[in-house]
N, C-alpha and C positions, 0 to 999 in steps of 0.2 A: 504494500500500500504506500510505504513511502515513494519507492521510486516512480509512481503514478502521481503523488501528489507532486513530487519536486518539480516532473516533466511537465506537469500542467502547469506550473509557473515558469519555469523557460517559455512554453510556446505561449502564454500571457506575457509575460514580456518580450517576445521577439516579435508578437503580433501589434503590440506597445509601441516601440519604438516604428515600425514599420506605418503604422495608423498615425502614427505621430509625424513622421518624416511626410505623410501626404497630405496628413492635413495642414502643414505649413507651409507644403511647396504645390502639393497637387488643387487644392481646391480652392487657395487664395483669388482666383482670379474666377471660381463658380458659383461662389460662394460668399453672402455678406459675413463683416467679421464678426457680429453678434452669432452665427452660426456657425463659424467656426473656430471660436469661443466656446461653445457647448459643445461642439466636437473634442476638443483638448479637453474638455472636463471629462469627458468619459475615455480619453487616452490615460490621462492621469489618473483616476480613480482604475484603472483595468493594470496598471502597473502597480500603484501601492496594493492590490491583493495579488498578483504576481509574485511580489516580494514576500507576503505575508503566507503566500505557499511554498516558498524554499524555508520558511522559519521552520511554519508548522513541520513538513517534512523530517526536520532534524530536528524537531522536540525530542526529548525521551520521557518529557516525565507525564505525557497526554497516552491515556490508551489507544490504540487501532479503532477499537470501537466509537472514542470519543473522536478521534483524528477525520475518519471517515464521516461524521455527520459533520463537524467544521468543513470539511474537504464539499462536502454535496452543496452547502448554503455558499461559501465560496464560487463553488464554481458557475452555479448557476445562477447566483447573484449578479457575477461579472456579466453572465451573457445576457441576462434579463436588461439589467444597469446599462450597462456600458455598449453591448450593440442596440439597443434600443434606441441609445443616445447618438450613434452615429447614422443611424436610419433617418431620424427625426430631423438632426441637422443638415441631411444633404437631400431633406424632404424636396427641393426643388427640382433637384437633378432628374427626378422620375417621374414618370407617369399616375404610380401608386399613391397614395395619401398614406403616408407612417405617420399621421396623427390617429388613424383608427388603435396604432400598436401603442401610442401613449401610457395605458395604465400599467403598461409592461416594467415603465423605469423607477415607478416606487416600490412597485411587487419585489423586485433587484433588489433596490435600495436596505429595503429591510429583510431582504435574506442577507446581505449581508453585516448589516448591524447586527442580526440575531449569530451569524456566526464569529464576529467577535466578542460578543456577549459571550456565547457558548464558550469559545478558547477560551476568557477570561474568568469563567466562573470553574470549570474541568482542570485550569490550571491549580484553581488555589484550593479546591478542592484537593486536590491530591498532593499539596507543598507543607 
């Protein structure tokens, strides 16, 4: 399970910087900067839980059991959160309306406050 959770923040971070490098050079000129403003907010918040899955990975003192449910609200938190938020912001570029998937980035939002919650309370529990 670790090495599932680490590799899922590598590819959270390598999709990070990648999402990042376009949104600063690729869309600048598709895109008002109010939207791509909310685009870097969902590059940045998709890297600090990036980060925060190479921690988890190398905890020792969280069980698998606990690891694995951090690891679930993480992850789909990110994809909830953070692609929601890049849909949204380059709402113009397409055909589709991503304001329908809206409700999607706070559903995100608090998977992943619940899963630092979770780490932080599994942690002191068991210190």
């Amino acid at each position: 399970m670790n090495r599932t959770i680490f590799l899922t923040g590598v590819v959270f971070g390598v999709l990070a910087i990648i999402l990042g490098a376009f949104g600063a050079h690729g869309l600048e000129k598709l895109i008002d900067a109010e939207a791509i403003q909310t685009f870097e907010t969902g590059v940045t918040y998709q890297m600090y839980h990036a980060l925060l899955l190479l921690v988890l990975a190398n905890t020792k003192s969280i069980s698998q059991k606990n690891k694995k449910w951090v690891y679930r609200c993480l992850t789909i938190g990110v994809l909830l959160f953070s692609f929601s938020i890049y849909l949204l912001a380059t709402n113009t570029l397409t055909g589709f309306d991503f304001k329908a998937i809206a409700f999607l980035t706070p559903i995100g939002g608090l998977l992943l406050i619940g899963a630092w919650l979770l780490l932080g309370v599994r942690y002191v529990r068991t210190s």
